[in-house]
N, C-alpha and C positions, 0 to 999 in steps of 0.2 A: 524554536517554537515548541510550546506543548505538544507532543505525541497526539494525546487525545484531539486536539483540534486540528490536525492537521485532515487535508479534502485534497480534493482532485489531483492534479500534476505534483503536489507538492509531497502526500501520500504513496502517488506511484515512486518517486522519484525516492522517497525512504525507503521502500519496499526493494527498491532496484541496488540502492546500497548495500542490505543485506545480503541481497541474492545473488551481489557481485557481478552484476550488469552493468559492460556501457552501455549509456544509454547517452542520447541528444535533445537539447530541449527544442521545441519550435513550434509555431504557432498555439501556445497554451496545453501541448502535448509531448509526452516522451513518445522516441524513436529508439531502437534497438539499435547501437553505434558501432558494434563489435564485429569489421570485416570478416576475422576469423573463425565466424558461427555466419557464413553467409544466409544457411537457412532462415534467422533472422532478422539480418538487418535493412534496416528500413522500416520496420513493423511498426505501428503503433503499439508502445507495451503499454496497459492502462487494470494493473491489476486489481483497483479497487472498482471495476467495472466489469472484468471482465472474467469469466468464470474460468476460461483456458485457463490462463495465468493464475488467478486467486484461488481456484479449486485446487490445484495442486498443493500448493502451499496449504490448506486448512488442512488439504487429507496428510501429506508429507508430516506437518507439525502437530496435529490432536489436536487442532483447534474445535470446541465445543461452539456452537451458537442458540441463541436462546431469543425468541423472539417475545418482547420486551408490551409491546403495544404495537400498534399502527403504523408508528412513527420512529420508533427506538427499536435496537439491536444489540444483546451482550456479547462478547464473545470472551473466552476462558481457553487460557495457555493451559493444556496438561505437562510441559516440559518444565514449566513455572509456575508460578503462582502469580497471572498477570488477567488483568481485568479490562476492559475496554468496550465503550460504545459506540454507534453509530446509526444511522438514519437507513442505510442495510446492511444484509448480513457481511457483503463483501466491505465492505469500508470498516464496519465493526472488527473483522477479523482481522487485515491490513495493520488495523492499528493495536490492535494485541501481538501481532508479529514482531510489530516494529517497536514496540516497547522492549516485548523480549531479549531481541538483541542490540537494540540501541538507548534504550531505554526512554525514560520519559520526556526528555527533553532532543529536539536533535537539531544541529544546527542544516538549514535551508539554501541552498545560495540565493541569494536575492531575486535576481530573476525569477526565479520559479517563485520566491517568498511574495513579490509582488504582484504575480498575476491572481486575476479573478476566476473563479472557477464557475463552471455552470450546474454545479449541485446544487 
């Protein structure tokens, strides 16, 4: 899947790639899989919604964001030179991360590829 299109479960679930998370898929959401970090497993990890998670990651990486309009969000890699939108700022940024290091395409596993998101 396109980077840029990538939303909900399918965005955390890139994100969790990077940042070298198990994580477990179920009911349309990630779960933190990783006994060995009991602190959190079990959690809902939902970092393109959730600012715990996703804040880290903007301030750790130099993610810039730029609000676009109403509706649109830019965000700007200063580690790279990577460019990416979204509907906000946390989904914008997500997906400039996930370009970063995975770049613009990444493969999905299906499961997650087919579920519907509620963005």
């Amino acid at each position: 899947m396109k980077t840029s299109e990538l939303i909900g479960a399918q965005l955390d679930w890139a994100v969790a790639q990077c940042e070298k998370h198990e994580v477990k898929f179920e009911c349309n959401l990630l779960f933190f899989s990783d006994k060995l970090q009991m602190l959190d497993y079990g959690i809902v990890y939902r970092p393109s919604k959730d600012w715990e998670y996703g804040g880290l990651i903007i301030e750790r990486e130099g993610i810039d964001l730029k609000r676009v309009n109403d509706i649109l969000w830019d965000a700007h890699s200063h580690n790279a030179a990577f460019y990416e939108s979204g509907s906000t700022p946390l989904v914008a940024a997500m997906r400039c991360y996930v370009a970063s290091k995975l770049g613009e395409e990444v493969e999905i596993p299906e499961e997650i590829k087919e579920e519907k998101s509620d963005d």
